[in-house]
N, C-alpha and C positions, 0 to 999 in steps of 0.2 A: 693287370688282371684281364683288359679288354684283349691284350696279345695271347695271353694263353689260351684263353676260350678260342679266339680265331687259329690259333696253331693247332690246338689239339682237334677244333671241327673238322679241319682240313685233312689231317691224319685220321680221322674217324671215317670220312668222305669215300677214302682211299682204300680204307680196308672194307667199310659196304661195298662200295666195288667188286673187290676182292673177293670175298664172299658169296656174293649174288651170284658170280659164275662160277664158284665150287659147288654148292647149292642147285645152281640149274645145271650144273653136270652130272653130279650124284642122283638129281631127282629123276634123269633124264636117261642116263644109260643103267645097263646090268654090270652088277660088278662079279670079274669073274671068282667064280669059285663062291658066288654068296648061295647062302644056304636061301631052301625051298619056305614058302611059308609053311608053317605048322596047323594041321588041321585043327578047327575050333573047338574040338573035345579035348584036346591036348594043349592048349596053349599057355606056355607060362606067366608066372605073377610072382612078383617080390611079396614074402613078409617080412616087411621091416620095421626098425626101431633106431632110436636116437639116445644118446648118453653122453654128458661130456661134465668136462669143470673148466673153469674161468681161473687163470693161473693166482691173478688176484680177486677172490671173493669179494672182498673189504671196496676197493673201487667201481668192478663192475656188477649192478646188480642183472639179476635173470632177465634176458628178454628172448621170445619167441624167435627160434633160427640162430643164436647165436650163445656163444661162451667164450666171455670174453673176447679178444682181437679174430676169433675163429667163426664163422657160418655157415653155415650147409640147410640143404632145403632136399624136401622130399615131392616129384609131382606122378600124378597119371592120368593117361587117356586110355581110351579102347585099343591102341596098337603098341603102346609102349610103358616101364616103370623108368622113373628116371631117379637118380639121389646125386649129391652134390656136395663137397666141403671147399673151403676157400681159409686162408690162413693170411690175414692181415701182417705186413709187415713192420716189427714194433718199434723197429730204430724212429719210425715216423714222429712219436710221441714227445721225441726231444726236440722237436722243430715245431710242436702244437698243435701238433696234426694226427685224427685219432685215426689209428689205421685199422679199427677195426668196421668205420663206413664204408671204406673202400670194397671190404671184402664182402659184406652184408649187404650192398650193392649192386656187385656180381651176381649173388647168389639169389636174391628179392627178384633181381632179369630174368636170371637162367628160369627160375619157378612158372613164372607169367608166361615167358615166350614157350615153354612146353605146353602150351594149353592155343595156342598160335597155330593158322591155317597152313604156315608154311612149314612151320616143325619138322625135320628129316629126323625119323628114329635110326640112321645110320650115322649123323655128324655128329657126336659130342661136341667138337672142336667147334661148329655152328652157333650153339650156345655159348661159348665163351667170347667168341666173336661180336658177337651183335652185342652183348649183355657188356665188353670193354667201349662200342661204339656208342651206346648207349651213354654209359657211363662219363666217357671226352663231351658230349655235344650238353650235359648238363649246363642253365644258365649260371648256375653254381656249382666250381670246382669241384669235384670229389678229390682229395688229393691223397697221395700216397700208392701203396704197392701191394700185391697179395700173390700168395700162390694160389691154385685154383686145379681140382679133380673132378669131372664130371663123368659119368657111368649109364649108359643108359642099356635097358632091354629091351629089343625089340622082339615084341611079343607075338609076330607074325613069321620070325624065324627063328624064336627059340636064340637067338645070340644075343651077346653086349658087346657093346661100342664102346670103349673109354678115348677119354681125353685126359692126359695128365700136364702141367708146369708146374714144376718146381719140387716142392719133395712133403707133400703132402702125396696120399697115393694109394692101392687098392692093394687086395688079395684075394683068391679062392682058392679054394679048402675042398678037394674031394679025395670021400672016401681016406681019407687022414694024411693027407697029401695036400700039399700047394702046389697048384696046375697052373696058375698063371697067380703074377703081380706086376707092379709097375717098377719102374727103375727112377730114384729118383735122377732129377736134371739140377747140378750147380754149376756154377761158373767157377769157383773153386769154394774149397771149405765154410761152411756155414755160409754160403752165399749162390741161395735157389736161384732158378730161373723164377721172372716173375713179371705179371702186368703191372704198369704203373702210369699214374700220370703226375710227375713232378711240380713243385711250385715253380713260378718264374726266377729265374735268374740259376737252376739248379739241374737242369737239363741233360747238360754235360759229365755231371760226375753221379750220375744215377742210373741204373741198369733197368733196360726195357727192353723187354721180348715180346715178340708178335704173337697172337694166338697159333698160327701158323706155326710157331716153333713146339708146340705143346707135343708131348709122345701122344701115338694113337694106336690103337688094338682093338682088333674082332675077336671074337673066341664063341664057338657054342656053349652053351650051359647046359647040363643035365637039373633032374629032377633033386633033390637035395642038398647040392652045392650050398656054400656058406662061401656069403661076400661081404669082407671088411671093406669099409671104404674110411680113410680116416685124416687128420691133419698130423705134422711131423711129432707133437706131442705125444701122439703112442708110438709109433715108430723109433722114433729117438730115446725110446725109454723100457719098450719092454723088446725080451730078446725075443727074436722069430720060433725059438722053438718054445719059449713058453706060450706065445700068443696062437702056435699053432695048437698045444694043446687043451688050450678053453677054446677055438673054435670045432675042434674036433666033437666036443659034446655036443651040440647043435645042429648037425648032420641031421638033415629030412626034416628039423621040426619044424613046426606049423603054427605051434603054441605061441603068440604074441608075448604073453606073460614069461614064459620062461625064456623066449628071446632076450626081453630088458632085461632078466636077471643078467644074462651071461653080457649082456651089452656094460651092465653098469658095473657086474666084475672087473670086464677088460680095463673100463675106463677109471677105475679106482687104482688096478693095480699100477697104471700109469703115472697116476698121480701120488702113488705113493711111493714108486721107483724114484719120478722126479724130485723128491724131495730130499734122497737116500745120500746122503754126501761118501757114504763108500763104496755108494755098489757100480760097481762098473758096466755103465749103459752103454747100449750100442753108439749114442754121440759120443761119448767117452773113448770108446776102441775106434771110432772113425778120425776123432783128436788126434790119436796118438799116432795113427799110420800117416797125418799129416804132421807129423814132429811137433807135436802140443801138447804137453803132459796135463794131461784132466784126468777127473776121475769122480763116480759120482754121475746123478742125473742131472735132466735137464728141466728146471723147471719151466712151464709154461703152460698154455690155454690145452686146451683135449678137447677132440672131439672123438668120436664114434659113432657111425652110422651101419648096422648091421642088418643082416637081411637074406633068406634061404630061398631058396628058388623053389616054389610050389606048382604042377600040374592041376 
């Protein structure tokens, strides 16, 4: 255990490094083509909310940030909103390793370090960085793997920053349209891109991607936009055009209360797709263009983090 901790500091070491001069480059130069800041009477704010289910009830009981193997975290300051979901990897579970710390780890960082002097509201990928470094130089393991979506506003030019790994992953919704989403990242079938920090001896035959590998996107946001931000459990389970049409009713709103409703719709119908042994889920039709005959959802954790863009 003494070798792991000294292996994974030393890789941890490596990517501060790394980091610290993307960080003081982005802090440092103009990037071209970045939008102007937004004057103070205009500036945007997330209303958001949170819904999810824990794939097993009976196991995991509620704890704040999390559902089941799944976490996400909401923060803000005066220049930025930020939201976040992370999806624990479960194969972990057979080796006694709960992977839902891993991910609830990530996401406990990412919260704290937004609230941080050195915070860039332009790197998503920043947060997930520090919040993996973090996580290596523990004097106790965290062990196991996650996927990981961070989303941030920057409320001084009206844009978001996303960072994505793995296939957890984002959407807006303008004007009854998706104007942007993330794509997700696998290595091949059911098998995300994903942070991880293995037990000893297992190094080898486990898959570890660099924050650095994570997808990244700018985009302006208008006044009403609807942004899903969510883990593969709704994705995996409800089809694009129905999920476009429960966001379409939320368009401009403001109402907190009628956001959760539409939040805990989305997140019910997920879970009750997942359960659906005939209905044919988008994991189902991705099964099958990889020669896997499935059919049916996919059961597992849900989350949902929703939220419209307010002036």
């Amino acid at each position: 255990m003494h070798s792991l901790n000294w292996t994974s500091r030393l890789i941890s070491r490596a990517l501060r490094s790394s980091f610290s001069t993307l960080l003081d480059s982005a802090s440092g130069a103009t990037t071209k083509g970045a939008a102007k800041p937004t004057p103070n009477r205009s500036r945007p704010r997330f209303v958001s909310v949170v819904c999810g289910f824990a794939k097993d009830n009976l196991r995991h009981k509620y704890k704040p940030g999390k559902y089941g193997e799944d976490s996400w975290f909401k923060a803000s300051t005066e220049s930025a909103d930020v939201m976040g979901v992370a999806d624990g990897v479960g194969g972990w579970r057979s080796y006694g390793i709960d992977p839902g710390e891993f991910s609830s780890f990530l996401m406990r960082t990412c919260e704290r370090l937004v609230r941080c002097t050195h915070f860039n509201p332009q790197r998503p990928v920043n947060l997930l960085a520090y919040s993996y470094c973090e996580l290596m130089e523990q004097k106790k393991p965290i062990l196991g793997s996650s996927t990981a979506c961070v989303l941030i506003l920057n409320r001084e030019t009206s844009t978001v920053h996303t960072a994505n790994i793995g296939d957890s992953g984002f959407m807006v919704v303008r004007e009854g349209e998706i104007v942007h989403k993330s794509e997700e990242q696998q290595h091949y079938f059911n098998t995300p891109f994903q942070l991880s920090l293995p037990p000893p001896g297992h190094g080898s035959n486990v898959l570890s991607d660099s924050p650095e590998s994570a997808d990244t996107m700018s985009f302006p946001v208008k006044e009403g936009d609807v942004i899903l931000i969510a883990t593969d459990g709704v994705f995996d389970n409800v089809p694009e055009d129905l999920m476009l049409q429960v966001l379409r009713d939320v368009e401009g709103e403001r109402d907190p209360v009628k956001l959760q409703m539409t939040a805990n719709t989305l997140a019910l119908m997920a879970r009750t797709l997942s359960l659906n042994s005939e209905f044919l889920s988008p994991f189902a039709i991705s099964a099958r263009r990889n020669n896997i005959q499935a059919r049916g959802g996919k059961p597992d954790d849900i989350t949902v983090v929703l939220a419209t863009v307010a002036m």
